[in-house]
C-alpha positions in Angstrom: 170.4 31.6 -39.6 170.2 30.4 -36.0 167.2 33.2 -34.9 165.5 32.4 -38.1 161.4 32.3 -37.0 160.4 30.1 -40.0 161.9 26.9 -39.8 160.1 24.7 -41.2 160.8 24.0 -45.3 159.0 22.3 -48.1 159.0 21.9 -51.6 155.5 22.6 -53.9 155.5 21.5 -57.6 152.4 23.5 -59.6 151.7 22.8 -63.0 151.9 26.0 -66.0 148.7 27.0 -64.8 149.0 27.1 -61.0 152.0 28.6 -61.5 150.4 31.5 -63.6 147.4 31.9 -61.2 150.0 32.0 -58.3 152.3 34.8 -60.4 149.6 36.9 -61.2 147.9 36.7 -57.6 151.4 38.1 -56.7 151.5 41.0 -59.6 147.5 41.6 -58.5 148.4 41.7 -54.5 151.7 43.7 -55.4 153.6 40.9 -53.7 157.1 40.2 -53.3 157.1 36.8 -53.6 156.0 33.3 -54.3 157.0 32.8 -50.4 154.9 35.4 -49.2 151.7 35.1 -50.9 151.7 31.2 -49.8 152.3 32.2 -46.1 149.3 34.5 -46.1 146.9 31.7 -47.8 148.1 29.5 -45.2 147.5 32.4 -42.5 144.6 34.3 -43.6 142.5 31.7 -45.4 139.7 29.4 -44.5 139.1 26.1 -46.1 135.5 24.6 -46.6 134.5 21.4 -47.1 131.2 21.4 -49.5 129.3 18.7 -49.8 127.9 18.9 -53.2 125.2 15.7 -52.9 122.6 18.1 -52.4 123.1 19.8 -55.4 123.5 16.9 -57.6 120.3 15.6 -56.3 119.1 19.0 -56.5 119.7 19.3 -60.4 118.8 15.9 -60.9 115.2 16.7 -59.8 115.3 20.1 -61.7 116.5 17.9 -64.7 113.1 15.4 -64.2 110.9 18.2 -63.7 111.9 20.0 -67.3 112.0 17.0 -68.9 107.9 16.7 -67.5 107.3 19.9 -68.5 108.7 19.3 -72.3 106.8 16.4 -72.2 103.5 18.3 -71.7 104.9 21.5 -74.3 104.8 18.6 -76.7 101.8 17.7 -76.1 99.8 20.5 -76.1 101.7 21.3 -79.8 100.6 18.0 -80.8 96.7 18.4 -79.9 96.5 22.0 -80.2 94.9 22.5 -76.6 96.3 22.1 -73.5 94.2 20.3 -70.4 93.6 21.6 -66.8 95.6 18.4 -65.5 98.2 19.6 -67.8 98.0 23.3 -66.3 98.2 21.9 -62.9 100.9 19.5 -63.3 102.7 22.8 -64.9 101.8 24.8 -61.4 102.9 21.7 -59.3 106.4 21.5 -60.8 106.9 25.4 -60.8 105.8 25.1 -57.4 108.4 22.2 -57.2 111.3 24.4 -59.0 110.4 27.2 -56.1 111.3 24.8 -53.3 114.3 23.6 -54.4 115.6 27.3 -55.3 114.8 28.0 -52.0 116.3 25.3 -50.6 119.6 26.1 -52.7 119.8 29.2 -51.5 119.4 28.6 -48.0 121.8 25.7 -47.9 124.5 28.6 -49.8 124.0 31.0 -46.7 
């Protein structure tokens, strides 16, 4: 016990499912144990922090922009023709949909 490397103990409570998901990371990973598999999270893992304001805002304008374009869908099936304002507010919020995919994707790289 005295040459022991690892001396440092703690104790982890997991719910069912945590437990499940860490038993069958072990059976997946072939394992031996509970021990192990935490030690090389700990050691081979990286953590990020995501800040997920971006995206809220993100869906919140994609959310506006459908709602706009439902607005015109309606309408057009109401009147039966569909304007040149109506066609370019269409193009300005695909346009708008575009830019925040793009955005999205860059802020995921």
């Amino acid at each position: 016990m005295e040459n022991r490397e690892r001396t440092h103990r703690f104790t982890l409570r997991l719910s069912e499912d945590e437990n499940r998901i860490l038993e069958a990371k072990m059976k997946l990973n072939n394992d031996p144990s509970k021990s192990y598999v935490l030690r090389k999270l700990i050691v081979e893992s990286d953590l990020y922090e995501i800040d997920y304001r971006e995206f809220r805002d993100i869906a919140t304008q994609l959310a506006k922009i459908g709602n706009n374009i439902n607005q015109i869908a309606k309408r057009a099936n109401e009147t039966r023709s569909i304007y040149q304002t109506d066609i370019d507010e269409l193009k300005k919020e695909f346009k708008e949909i575009c830019r925040l995919q793009e955005s999205m994707q860059s802020k995921l790289q």
